[in-house]
C-alpha positions as CSV (number, residue, x, y, z in Angstrom):
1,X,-37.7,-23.5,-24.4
2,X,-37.5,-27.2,-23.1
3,X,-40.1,-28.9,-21.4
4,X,-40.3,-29.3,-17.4
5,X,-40.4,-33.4,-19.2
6,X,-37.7,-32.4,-21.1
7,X,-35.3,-30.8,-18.4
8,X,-35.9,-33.2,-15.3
9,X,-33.2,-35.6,-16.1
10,X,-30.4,-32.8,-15.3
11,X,-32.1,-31.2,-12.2
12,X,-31.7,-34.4,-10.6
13,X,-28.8,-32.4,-8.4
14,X,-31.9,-29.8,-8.2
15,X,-34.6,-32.1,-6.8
16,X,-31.7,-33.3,-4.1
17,X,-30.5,-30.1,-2.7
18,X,-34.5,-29.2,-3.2
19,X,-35.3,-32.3,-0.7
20,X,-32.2,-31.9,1.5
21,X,-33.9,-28.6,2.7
22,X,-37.0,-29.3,3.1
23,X,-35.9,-32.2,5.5
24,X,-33.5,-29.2,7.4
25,X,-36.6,-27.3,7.2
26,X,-38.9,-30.2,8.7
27,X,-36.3,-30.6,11.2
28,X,-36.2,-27.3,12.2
29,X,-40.4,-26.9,12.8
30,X,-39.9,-30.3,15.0
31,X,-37.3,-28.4,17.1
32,X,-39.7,-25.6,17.4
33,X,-42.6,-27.5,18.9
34,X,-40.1,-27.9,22.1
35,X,-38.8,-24.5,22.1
36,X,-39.3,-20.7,21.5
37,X,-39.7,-20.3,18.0
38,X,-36.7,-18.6,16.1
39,X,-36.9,-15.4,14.2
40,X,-37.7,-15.5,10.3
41,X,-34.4,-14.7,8.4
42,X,-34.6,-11.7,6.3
43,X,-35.8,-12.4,3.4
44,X,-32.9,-12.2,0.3
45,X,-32.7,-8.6,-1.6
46,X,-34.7,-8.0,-4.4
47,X,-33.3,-7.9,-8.1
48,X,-32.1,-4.9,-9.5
49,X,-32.1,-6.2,-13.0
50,X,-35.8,-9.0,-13.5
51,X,-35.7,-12.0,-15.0
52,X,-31.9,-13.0,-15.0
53,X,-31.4,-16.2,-15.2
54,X,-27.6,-16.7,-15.9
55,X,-24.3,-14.6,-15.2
56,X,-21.5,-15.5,-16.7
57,X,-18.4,-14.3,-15.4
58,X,-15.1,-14.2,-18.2
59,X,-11.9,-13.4,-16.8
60,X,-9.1,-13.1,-19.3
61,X,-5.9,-13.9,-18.3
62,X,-2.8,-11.7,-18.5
63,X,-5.7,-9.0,-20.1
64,X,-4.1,-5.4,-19.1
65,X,-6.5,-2.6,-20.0
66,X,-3.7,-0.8,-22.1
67,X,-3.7,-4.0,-24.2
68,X,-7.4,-4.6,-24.7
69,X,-8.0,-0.6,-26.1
70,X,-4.5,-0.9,-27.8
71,X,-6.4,-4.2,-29.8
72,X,-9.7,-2.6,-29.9
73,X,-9.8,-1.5,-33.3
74,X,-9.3,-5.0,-34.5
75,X,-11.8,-6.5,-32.7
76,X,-15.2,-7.5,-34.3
77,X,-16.3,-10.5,-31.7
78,X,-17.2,-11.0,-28.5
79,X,-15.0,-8.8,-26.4
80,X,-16.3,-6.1,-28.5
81,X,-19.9,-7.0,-28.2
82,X,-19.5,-6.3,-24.5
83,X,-17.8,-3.5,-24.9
84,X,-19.9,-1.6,-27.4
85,X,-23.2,-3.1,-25.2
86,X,-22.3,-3.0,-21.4
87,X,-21.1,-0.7,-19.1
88,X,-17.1,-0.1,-18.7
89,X,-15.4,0.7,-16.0
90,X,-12.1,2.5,-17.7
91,X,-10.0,2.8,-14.5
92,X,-10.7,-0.2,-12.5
93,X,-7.4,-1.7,-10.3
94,X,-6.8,-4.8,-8.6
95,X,-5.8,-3.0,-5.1
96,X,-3.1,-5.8,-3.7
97,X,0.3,-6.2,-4.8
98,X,1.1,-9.4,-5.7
99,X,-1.2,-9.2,-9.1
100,X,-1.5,-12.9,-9.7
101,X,-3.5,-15.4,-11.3
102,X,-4.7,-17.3,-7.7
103,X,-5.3,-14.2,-5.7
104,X,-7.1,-12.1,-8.8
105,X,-9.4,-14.8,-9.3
106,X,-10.3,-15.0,-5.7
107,X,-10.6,-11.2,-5.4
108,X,-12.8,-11.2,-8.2
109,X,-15.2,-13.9,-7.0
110,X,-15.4,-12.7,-3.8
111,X,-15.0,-9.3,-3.4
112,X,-12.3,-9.4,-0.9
113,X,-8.9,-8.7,-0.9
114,X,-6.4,-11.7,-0.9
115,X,-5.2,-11.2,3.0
116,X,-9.2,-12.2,3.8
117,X,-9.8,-14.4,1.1
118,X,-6.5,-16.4,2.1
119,X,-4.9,-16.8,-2.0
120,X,-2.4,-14.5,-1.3
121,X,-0.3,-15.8,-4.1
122,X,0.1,-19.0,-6.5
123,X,2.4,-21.0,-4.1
124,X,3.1,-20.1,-0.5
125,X,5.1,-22.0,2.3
126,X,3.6,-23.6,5.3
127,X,5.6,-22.9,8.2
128,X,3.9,-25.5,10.3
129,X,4.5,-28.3,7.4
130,X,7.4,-27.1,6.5
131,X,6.1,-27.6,3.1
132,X,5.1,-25.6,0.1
133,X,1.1,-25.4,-0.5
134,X,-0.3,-24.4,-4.3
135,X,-3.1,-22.1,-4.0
136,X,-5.5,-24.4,-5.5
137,X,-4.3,-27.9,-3.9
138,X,-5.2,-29.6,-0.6
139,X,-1.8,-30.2,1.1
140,X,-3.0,-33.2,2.9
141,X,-4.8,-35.5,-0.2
142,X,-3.3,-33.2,-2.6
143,X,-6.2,-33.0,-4.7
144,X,-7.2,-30.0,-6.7
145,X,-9.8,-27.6,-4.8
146,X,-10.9,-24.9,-2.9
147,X,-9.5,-25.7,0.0
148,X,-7.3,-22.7,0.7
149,X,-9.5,-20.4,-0.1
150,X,-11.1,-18.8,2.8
151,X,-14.4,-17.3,1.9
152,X,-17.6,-17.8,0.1
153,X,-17.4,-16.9,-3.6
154,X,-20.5,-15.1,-6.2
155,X,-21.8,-19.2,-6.9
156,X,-21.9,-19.8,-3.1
157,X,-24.1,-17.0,-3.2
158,X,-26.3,-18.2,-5.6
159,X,-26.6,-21.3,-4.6
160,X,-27.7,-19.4,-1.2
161,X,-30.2,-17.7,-2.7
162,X,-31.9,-21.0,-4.4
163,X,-30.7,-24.3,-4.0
164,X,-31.4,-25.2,-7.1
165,X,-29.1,-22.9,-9.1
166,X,-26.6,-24.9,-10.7
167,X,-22.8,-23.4,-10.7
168,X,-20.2,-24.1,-12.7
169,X,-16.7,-23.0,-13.4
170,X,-13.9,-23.8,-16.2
171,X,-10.3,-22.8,-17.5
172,X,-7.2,-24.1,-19.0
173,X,-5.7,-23.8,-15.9
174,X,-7.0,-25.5,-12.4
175,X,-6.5,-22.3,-10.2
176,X,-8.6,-20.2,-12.2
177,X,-11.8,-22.8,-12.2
178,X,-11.1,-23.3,-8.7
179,X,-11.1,-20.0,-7.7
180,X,-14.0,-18.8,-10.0
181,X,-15.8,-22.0,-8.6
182,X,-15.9,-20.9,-4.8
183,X,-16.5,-23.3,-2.2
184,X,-19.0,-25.7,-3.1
185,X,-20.2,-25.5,-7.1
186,X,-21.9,-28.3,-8.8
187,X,-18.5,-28.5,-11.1
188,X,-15.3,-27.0,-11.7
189,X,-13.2,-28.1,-14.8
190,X,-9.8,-27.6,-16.3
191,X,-7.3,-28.9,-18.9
192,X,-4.6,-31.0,-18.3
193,X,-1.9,-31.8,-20.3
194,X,-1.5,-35.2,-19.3
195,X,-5.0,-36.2,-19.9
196,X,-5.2,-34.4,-22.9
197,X,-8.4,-32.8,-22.1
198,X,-10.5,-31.3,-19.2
199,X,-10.4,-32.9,-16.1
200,X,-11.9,-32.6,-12.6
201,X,-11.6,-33.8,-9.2
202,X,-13.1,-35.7,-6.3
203,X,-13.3,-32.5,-4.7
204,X,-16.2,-31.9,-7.1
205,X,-19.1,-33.9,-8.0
206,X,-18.2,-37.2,-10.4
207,X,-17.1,-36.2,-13.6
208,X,-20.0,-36.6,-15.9
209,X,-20.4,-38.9,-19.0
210,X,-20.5,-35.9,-21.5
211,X,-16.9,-34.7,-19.7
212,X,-15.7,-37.7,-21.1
213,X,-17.8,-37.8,-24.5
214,X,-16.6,-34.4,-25.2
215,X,-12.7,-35.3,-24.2
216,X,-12.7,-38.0,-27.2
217,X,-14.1,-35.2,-29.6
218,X,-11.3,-34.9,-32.4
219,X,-10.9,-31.1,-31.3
220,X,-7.6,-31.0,-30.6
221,X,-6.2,-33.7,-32.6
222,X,-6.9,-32.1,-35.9
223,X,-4.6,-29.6,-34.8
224,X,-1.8,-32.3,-34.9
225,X,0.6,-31.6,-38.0
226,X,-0.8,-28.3,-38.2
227,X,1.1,-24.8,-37.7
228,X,-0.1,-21.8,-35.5
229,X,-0.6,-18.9,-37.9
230,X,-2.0,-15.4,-37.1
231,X,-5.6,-14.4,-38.2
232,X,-5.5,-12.0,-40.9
233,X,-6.3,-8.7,-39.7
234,X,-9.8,-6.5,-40.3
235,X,-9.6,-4.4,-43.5
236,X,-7.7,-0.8,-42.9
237,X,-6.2,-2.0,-39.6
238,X,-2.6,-2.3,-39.2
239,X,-0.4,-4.2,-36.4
240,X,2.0,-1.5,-36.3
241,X,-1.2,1.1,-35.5
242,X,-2.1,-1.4,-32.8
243,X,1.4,-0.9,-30.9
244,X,2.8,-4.6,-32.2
245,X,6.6,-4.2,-31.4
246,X,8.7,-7.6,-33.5
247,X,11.8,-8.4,-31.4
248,X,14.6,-10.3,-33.0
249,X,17.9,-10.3,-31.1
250,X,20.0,-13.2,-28.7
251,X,17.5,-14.5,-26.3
252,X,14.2,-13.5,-27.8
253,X,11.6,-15.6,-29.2
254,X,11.1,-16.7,-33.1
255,X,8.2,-15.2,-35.0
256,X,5.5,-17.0,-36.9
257,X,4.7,-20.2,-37.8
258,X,4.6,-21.9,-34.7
259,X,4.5,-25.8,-34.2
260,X,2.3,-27.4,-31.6
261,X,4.9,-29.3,-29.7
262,X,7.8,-31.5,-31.2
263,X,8.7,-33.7,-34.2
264,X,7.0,-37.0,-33.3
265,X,3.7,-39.2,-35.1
266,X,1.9,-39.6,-32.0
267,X,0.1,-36.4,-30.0
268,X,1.3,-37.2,-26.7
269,X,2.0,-34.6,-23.6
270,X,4.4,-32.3,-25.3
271,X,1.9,-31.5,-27.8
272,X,-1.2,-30.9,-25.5
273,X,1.5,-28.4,-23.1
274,X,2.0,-26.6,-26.8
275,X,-2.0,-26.9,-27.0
276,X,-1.7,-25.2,-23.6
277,X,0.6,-22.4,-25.0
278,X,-1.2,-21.1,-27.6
279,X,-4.4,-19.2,-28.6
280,X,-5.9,-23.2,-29.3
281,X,-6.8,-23.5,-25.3
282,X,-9.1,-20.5,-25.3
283,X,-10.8,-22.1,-28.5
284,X,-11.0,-25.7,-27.0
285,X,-12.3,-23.5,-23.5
286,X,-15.3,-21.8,-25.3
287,X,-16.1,-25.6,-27.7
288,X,-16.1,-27.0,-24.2
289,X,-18.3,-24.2,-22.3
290,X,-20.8,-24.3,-25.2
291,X,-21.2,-28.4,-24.2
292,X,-21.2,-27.8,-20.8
293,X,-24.1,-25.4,-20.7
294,X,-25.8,-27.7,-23.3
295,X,-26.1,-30.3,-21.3
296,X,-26.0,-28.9,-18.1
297,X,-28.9,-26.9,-19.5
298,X,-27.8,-23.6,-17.8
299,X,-30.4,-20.6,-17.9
300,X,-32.9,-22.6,-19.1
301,X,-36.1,-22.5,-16.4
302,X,-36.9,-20.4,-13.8
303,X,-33.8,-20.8,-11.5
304,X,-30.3,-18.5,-12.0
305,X,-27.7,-20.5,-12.8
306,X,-24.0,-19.5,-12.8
307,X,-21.0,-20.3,-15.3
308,X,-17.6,-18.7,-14.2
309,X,-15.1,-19.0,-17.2
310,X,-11.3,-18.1,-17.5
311,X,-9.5,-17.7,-20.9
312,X,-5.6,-18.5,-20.3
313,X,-3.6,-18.1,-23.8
314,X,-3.0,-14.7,-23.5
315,X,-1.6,-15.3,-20.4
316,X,0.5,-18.3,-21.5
317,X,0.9,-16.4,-25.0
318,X,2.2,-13.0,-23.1
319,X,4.4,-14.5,-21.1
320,X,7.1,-15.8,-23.6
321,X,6.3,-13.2,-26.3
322,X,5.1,-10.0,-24.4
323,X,1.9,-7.8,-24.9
324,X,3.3,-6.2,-28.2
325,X,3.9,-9.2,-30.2
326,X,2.1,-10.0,-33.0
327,X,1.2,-13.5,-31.1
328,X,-0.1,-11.8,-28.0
329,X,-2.5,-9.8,-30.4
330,X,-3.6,-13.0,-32.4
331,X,-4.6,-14.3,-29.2
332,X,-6.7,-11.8,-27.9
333,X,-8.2,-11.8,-31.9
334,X,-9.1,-15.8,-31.7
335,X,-10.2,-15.4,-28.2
336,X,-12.4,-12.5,-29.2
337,X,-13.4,-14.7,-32.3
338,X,-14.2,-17.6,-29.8
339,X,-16.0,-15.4,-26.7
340,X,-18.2,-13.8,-29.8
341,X,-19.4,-17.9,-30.7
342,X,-19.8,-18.8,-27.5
343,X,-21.8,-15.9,-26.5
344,X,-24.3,-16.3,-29.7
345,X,-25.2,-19.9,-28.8
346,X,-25.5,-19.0,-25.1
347,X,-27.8,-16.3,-26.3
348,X,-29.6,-18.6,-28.9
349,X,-30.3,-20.8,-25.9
350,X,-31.2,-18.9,-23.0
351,X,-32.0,-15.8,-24.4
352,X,-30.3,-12.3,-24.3
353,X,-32.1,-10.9,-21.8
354,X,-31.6,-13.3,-19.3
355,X,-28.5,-13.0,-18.7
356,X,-26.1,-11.2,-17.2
357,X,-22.2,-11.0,-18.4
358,X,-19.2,-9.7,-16.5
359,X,-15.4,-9.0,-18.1
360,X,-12.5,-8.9,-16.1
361,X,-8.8,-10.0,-15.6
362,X,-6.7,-11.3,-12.9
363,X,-3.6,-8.9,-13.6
364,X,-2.2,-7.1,-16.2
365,X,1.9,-7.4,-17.4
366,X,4.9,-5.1,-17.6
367,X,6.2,-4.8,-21.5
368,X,9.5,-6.9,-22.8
369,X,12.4,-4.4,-21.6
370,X,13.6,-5.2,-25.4
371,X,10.3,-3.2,-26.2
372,X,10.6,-0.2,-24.0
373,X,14.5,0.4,-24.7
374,X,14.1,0.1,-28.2
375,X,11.5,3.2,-27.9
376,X,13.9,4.7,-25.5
377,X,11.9,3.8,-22.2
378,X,12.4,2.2,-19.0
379,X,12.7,-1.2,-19.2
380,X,15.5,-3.5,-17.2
381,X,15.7,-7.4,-17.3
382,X,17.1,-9.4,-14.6
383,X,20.7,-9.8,-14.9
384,X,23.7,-12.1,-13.4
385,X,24.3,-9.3,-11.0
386,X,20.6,-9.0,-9.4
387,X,20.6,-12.9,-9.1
388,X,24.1,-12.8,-7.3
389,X,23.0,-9.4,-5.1
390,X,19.7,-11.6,-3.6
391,X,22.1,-15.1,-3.2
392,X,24.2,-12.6,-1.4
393,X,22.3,-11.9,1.9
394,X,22.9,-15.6,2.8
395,X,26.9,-15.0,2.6
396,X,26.7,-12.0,4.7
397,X,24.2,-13.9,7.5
398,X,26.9,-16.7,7.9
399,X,29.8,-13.8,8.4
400,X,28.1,-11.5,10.6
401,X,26.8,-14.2,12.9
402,X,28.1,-18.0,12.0
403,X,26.9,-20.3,9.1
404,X,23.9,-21.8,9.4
405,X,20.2,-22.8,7.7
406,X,18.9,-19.0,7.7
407,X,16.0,-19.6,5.5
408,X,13.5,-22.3,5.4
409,X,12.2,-21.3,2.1
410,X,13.1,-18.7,-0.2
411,X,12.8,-15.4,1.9
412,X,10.9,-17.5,4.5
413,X,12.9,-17.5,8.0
414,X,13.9,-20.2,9.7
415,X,12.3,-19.2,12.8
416,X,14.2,-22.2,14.9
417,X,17.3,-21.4,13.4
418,X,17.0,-17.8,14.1
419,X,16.0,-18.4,18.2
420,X,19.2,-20.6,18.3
421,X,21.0,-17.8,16.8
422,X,20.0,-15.8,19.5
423,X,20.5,-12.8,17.5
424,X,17.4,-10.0,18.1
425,X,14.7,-10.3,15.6
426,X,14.5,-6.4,15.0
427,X,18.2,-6.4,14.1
428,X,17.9,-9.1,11.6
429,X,15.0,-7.7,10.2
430,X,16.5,-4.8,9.4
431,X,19.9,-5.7,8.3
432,X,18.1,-8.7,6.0
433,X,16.2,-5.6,4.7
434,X,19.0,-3.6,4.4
435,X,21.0,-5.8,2.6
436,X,18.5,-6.6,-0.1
437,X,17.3,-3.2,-0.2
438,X,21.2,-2.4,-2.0
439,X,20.3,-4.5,-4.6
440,X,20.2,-2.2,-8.2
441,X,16.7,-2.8,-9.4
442,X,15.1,-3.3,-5.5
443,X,13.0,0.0,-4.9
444,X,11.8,-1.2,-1.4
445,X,12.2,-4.5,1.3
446,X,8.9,-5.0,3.1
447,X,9.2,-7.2,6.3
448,X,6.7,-8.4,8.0
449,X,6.6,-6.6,11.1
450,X,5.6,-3.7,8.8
451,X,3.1,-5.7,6.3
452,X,1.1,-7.6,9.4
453,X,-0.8,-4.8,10.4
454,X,-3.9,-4.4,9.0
455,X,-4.8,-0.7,9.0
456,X,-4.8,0.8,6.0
457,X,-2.4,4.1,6.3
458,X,-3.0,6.2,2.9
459,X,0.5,5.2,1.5
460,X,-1.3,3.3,-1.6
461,X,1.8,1.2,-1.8
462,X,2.4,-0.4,1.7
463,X,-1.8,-0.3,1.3
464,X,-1.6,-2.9,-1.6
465,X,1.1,-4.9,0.0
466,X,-0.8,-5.3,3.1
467,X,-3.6,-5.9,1.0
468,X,-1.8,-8.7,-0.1
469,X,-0.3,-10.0,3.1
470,X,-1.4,-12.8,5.8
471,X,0.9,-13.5,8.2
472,X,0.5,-17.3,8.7
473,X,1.2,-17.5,5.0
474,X,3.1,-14.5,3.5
475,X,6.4,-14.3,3.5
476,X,9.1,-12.9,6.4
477,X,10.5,-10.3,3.3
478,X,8.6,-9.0,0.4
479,X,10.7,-7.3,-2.3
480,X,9.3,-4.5,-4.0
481,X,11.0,-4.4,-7.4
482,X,11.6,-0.9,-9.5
483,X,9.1,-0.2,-12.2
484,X,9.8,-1.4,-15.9
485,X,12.0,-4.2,-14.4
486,X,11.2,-7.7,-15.1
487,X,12.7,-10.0,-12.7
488,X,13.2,-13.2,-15.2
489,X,15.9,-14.2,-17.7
490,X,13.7,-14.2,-20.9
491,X,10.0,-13.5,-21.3
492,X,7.9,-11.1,-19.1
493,X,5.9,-11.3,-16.2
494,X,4.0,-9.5,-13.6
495,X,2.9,-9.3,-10.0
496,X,3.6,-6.4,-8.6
497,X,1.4,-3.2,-7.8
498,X,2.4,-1.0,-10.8
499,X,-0.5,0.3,-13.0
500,X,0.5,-1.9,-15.9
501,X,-0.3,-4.8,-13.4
502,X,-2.9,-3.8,-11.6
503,X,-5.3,-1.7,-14.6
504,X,-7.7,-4.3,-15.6
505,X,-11.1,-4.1,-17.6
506,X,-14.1,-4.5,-15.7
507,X,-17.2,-4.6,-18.0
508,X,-21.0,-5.8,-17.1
509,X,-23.5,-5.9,-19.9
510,X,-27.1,-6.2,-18.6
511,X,-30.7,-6.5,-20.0
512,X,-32.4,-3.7,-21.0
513,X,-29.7,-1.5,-19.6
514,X,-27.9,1.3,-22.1
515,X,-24.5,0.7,-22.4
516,X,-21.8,3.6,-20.9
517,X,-18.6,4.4,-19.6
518,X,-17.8,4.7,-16.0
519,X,-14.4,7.0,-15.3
520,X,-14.7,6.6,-11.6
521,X,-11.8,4.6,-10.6
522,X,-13.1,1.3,-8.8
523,X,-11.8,-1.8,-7.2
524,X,-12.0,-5.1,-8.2
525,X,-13.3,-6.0,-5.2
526,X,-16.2,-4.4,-6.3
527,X,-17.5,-6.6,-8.7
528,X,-18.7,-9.9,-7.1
529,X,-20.8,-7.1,-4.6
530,X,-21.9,-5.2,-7.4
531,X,-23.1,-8.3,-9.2
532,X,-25.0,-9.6,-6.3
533,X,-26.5,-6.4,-5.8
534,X,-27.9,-6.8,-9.1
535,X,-29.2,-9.9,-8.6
536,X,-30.9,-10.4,-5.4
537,X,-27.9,-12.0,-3.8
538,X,-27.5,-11.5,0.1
539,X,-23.9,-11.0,0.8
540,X,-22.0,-12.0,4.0
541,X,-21.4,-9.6,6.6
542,X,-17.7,-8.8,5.9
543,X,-16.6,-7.8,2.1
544,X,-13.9,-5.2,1.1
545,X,-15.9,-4.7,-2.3
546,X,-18.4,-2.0,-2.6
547,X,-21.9,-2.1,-4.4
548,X,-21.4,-0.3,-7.5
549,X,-25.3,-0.8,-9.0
550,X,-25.7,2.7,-8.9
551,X,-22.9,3.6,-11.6
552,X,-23.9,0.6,-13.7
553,X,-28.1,1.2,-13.9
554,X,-27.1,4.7,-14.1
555,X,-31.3,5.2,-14.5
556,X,-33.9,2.4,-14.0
557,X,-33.5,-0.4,-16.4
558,X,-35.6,0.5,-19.6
């Protein structure tokens, strides 16, 4: 344990936001003397679990629950640690629709669903702007951050609580740290391709001199020259056992070895986007979160501190290969290689039982429709026809009522164009609808007069699409694709509010608590309440999530 000598050089942000309100609090007693004295708040909720002083929470990318028990027997690391020592939750769904990486993050920090958290996808279209807005950008200054994001988050919480906690979040991509950051944390961090190494922004605080030291580390240039080859599996454990599917055919990816990038002598942004691509970003993401809570000195004194971390190859992995490869299973066997490190010198440092870990994911995926036919399942890929039935609905626009701009943005009205038209909104709505609705592999066209309500109805469908609509930001027309189809030419992909999307692990190992399964299906909302319940945190007024404590304790902590 370090000295209070020793540790005062990195609580300088401490000591500030320490002074900061004692000078609110000053001026609040001055303001007293001249009128009537305002009620005490409520003081914060005690602790479920004593003498936590860091949570960590990991979201994996891409991490369907059917692919992290399908991979379980191979695991020996850290995703098996937590899930032979916490508790699980083995049917927990994200409960919105469009099962992305911006809006799952979001709904996991802050236990509300994207139409009240505001992410309701990756990119939307501003209709004031006319401009499309990324999820985790600032439309005006364009500079990464929370911005968009309309709620408090689990570190705004903390923070709350005691000004002195330190918050921190980091990924390979800059919409999961932002997202997992909330609104104001001391840092939030991500990988860039172009820089080579993690990066922040002047959203956040200045980037610190060990960002930088740790950026000219040789980590990632020792990989130059190098091939990506799978781990050898555990003893007695074959791929084949584990579900691993290998495509060959027209259109499908190669198999192992893998270069990083192309044939050139210098590493340069072709290589670092491979780097990106591969199992070696959730490596160089746990190297880089064992620095940061080094010298950041997380969970080290008597304040709770908070690191938020997302792992993003098997995301980037699962994408062009699909969850049955043998590459989307090395990846979740190096990440679980590299969470098991990461979580020994965490431990090492601030001490088992002082901290607090959750596992999640921000969506699942659908399997390669090469997988599924060749098992003789559904599976469908889009085709020439699909592309040419959507173009379509433009073509019969101009010939029912004259040529003209329709669509500001793809399946975004023109809402100027249609008042000139003079043509009744209801009736375009519902020929629009109609007309995509004949597509083959549509199942259902939502328009926003039917998605804008907020009233849940029992139809869990139109429930997670509402779930995942806001008005000012959604689109006019959401299509609902059929199951098992994969609406991209190569590759797989998810977002929509089929179980293979929308099943996720949600895991929470805690000190002194016995580890056990929890079959009661729960939300995803639920576990930025749940946590806080946990932990003393007081939440705000309005959440979707519920407090799940009582399935996780199960009986007082021993």
């Amino acid at each position: 344990m370090l000295s209070a000598a020793a540790r005062r050089p990195a609580r300088t942000g401490r000591r500030l936001a320490a002074l900061t309100l004692a000078f609110a609090l000053a001026a609040t007693s001055i303001a007293a003397c001249s009128r009537r004295p305002l009620p005490r708040p409520a003081p914060p909720p005690k602790p479920k679990v004593a003498g936590v002083r860091l949570v960590m929470l990991v979201v994996v990318d891409q991490l369907a629950w059917d692919t992290l028990m399908r991979y379980r027997p191979a695991l020996r690391g850290g995703l098996a640690r937590l899930l032979d020592a916490g508790v699980t939750f083995s049917d927990a769904h994200h409960q919105h629709a469009m099962t992305a990486t911006a809006p799952g993050h979001a709904t996991l920090a802050t236990g509300l669903i994207p139409r009240h958290h505001g992410v309701v996808a990756n990119y939307w279209f501003d209709r004031n702007t006319r401009h499309e807005v990324y999820s985790a950008e600032d439309p005006v200054s364009e500079e990464v951050g929370p911005v968009n994001l309309l709620a408090t988050a689990l570190p705004d919480w903390v923070r709350q609580r005691d000004p002195w906690g330190r918050t921190f979040s980091a990924s390979g991509k800059d919409r999961s740290a932002v997202m997992l950051g909330g609104k104001r944390p001391n840092g939030a961090f991500w990988f860039d391709t172009e820089a080579g190494g993690f990066v922040t922004s002047h959203r956040y605080r200045r980037a610190p001199g060990w960002l930088m030291a740790f950026n000219r580390r040789p980590l990632l240039r020792e990989r130059f020259g190098t091939l990506w080859q799978p781990l050898p599996l555990p003893p007695r454990v074959d791929a084949s056992r584990l579900g691993v599917v290998q495509l060959q055919g027209s259109g499908l990816p190669t198999g192992f070895p893998h270069s990083y990038g192309g044939a050139s002598t210098r590493p340069g942004e072709w290589f670092y986007e491979a780097i990106y691509d591969s199992p070696a970003i959730d490596e160089y993401l746990a190297a880089f979160a064992r620095e940061l809570v080094e010298r950041e000195r997380l969970g080290t004194d008597d304040h709770l501190d908070y690191l938020g971390l997302s792992f993003s190859a098997v995301d980037s992995v699962g994408h062009v290969y699909g969850p049955h490869s043998r590459e989307a299973l090395d990846a979740v066997l190096r990440l679980d290689r590299a969470l098991g490190e990461l979580l020994a010198a965490v431990e090492a440092k601030v001490g088992r039982n002082r901290m607090v870990v959750a596992l999640s994911a921000d969506h699942g995926v659908a399997p390669m429709p090469e997988r599924q036919q060749r098992l003789g399942l559904r599976g469908t890929r889009l085709a020439a026809t699909d592309v040419a039935c959507v173009q379509s609905v433009l073509r019969k626009l101009d010939a029912a009522y004259g040529p003209r701009d329709w669509f500001a943005y793809d399946l975004y009205l023109d809402d100027a164009q249609v008042a000139r038209s003079r043509v009744p909104r209801p009736e375009l709505d519902r020929r629009i609808a109609g007309w995509l609705g004949a597509c083959p592999n549509v199942a259902r066209v939502w328009t926003r007069a039917e998605l804008s309500p907020e009233k849940k109805t029992g139809n869990v469908t139109l429930d997670y699409q509402r779930a995942s609509y806001l008005p000012s930001r959604s689109p006019d027309f959401v299509i609902q694709w059929r199951p098992w189809f994969v609406d991209r030419l190569e590759g797989t992909t998810h977002k929509t509010p089929n179980e293979y999307d929308t099943h996720v692990p949600l895991v929470i190992r805690l000190p002194r608590v016995a580890p056990h399964e929890v079959r009661q299906r729960v939300a995803t909302v639920d576990l930025a309440p749940t946590l806080a319940s946990l932990l003393g945190l007081r939440l705000p007024r309005q959440l979707d999530g519920v407090d799940r404590s009582e399935l996780v304790l199960g009986s007082p902590p021993r």
